[in-house]
N, C-alpha and C positions, 0 to 999 in steps of 0.2 A: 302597578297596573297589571293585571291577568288578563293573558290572553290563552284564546283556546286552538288547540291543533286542527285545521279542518280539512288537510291533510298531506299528504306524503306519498311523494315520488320519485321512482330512482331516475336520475338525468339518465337524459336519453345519450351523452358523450361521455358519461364517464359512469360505468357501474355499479361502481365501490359507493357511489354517493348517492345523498338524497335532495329531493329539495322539499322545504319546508313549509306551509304556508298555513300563516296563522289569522283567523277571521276570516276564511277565503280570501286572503292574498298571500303572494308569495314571498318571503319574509330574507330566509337566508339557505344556502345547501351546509350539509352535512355526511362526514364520512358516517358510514352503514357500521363501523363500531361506533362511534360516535352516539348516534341516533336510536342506538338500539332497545335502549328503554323507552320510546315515545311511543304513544299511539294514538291515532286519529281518536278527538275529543278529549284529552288530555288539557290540563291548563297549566299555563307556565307563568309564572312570576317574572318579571323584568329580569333580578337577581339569578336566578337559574337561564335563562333567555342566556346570559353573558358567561356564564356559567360552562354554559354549551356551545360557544362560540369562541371561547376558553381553551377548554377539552378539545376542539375540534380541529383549531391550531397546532395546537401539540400534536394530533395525532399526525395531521397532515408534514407534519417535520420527521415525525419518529417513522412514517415512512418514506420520507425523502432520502433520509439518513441509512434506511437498511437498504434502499435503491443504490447509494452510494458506496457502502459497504460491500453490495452484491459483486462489483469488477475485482477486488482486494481488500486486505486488511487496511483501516487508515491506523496512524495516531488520534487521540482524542484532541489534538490542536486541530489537524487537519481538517476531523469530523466537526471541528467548533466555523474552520471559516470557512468551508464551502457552505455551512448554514446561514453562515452571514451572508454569503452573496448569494443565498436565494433570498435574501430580505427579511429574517429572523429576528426578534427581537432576542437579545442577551438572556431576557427573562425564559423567553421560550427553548434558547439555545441550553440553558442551565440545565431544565428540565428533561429535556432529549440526552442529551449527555450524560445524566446523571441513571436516566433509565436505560442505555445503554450499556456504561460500567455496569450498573447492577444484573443486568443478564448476561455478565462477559462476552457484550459483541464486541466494546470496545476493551483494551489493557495492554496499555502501554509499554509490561514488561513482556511478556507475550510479544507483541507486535516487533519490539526491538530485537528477540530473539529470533522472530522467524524473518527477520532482515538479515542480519548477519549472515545467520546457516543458510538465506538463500545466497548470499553475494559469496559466501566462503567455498560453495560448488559449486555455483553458475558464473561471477563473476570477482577471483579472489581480490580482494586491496586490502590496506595495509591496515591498522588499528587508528591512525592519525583521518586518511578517510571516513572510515567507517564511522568516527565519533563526531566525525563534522557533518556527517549525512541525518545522523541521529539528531544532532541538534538543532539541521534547519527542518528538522520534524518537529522540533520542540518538545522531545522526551528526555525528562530530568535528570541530569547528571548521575544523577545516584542508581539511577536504571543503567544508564548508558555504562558507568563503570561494572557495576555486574553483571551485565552481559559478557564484557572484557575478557573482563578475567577469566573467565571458562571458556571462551572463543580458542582459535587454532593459536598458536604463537604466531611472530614474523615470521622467522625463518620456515614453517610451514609455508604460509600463505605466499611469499614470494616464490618458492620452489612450486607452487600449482599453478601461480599465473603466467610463473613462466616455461612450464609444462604445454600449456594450452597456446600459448603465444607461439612458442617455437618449433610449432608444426608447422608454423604458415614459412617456415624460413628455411624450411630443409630442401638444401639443394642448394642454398645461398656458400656459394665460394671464397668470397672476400670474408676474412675475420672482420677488420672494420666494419662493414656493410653492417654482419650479421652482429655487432654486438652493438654500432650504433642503434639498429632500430629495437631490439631487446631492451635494451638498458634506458631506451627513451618509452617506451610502451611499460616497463617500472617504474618508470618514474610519475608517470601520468598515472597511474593506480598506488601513489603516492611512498613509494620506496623509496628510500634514499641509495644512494650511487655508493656507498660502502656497503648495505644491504645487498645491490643488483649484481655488484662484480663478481662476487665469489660464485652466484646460481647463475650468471651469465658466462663463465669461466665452464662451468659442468655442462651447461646447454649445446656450449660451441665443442667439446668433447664429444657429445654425446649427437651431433649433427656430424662430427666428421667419419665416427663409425657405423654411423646410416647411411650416408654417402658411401661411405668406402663398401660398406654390405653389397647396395644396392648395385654399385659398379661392377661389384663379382659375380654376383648375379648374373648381371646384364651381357657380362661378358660369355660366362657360361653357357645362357641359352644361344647367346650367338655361336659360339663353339659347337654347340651340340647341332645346331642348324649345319 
C-alpha cells in the first residue's frame, strides 16, 4: 500500500522531532535525522513506512545511549542494561552497541584502564578489589588481567592508601587506636593484614615524628611568646 506524505511538523515538545502525517493524518513522529530524507508529497511503501520506524528506534536509543555516556565512561554491559531498562529490544540493544564500539564511545579495554588509574590516585585498593569491581562490570577477564599487569604493584598501592588514610590519624596517641583503625581501613580496600603490617608499622613511625615535630614547634613559639 503507498501512501503519501501531506506533511510534517516539528512537535511542538520536543525539537529534534517530527510528526509525520500521511494522507492528511497524523501517522507516526520521527527523530529530524531520522526524517531527514522526506518531504512533503513524497510516497512511502508500507516496507519503508517500517523501515523508518526501524531507523527511528535505533536512533532514539543511540541517543539515549550518548545521554548516558555524557555523566562517564560505562562498560559495554552496563551500556547493554540500562538499555534494557529503558525497554529496548536486544535486537535494537545489538545495534547501538555495536555502533558504539565502532566509533570508540564504548571499549572496554579503555574503560577498565581509565578505572584502575582513576582508583590507583583517587582511591587506591588492592588488585583482588579492583578485579572484582571489573567483573561486576562485566569486562572479560583477559581485559581485566592486562590491565594488571601494568597497574601499580601491592606494595605500592597499600603504601598510597595508606598515605592518604593516616593524615586523618595524626595526633592519635595510642599505638593500638592508631594501627587498629589503619589496618582495618586496609583491610576494607582489600589488603590483607600481612600486607597492612609492615606500611602500618612505617605509618605509626612516621606519625610519631610529626607529633614530636609538631610538639617542638609548639613548644617554641610558646618560648618565644
Amino acid at each position: 500500500m503507498t501512501r503519501t506524505i501531506s506533511s510534517i511538523k516539528v512537535q511542538r515538545k520536543n525539537a529534534n522531532r517530527v510528526s509525520i502525517y500521511l494522507d492528511g493524518i497524523y501517522s507516526f513522529g520521527l527523530s529530524k535525522i531520522t526524517a531527514a530524507w522526506l518531504r512533503v508529497g513524497q510516497n512511502l511503501e508500507d516496507s519503508e513506512i517500517e523501515k523508518l520506524l526501524s531507523d527511528d528506534e535505533v536512533e532514539v536509543a543511540y541517543q539515549r545511549a550518548l545521554r548516558f555516556l555524557s555523566f562517564k565512561s560505562r562498560s559495554n554491559a552496563e551500556m547493554q542494561n540500562k538499555l534494557r531498562t529503558l525497554g529496548f529490544s536486544e535486537k535494537i540493544i545489538e545495534i547501538v552497541c555495536g555502533k558504539l564500539i565502532e566509533k570508540g564511545y564504548v571499549d572496554d579495554q579503555i574503560f577498565a584502564e581509565t578505572w584502575v588509574e582513576n582508583r590507583n590516585v583517587f582511591r587506591p585498593r588492592s588488585h583482588r578489589i579492583l578485579r572484582w569491581e571489573l567483573r561486576n562490570k562485566k569486562v572479560a577477564e583477559q581485559i581485566i588481567d592486562s590491565v594488571l599487569d601494568v597497574s601499580e604493584p601491592e606494595e605500592v598501592l597499600v603504601r598510597m592508601a595508606a598515605e592518604k588514610y593516616a593524615r586523618k590519624l595524626v595526633g592519635v596517641e595510642k599505638k593500638e587506636i592508631f594501627y587498629r583503625k589503619l589496618i582495618s581501613f586496609l583491610g576494607r580496600r582489600g589488603f590483607s593484614y600481612q600486607v597492612a603490617l609492615p606500611v602500618a608499622n612505617e605509618m605509626w613511625e612516621a606519625n610519631i615524628q610529626e607529633s614530636t615535630t609538631n610538639l617542638i614547634m609548639e613548644n617554641e613559639v610558646n618560648n618565644g611568646d
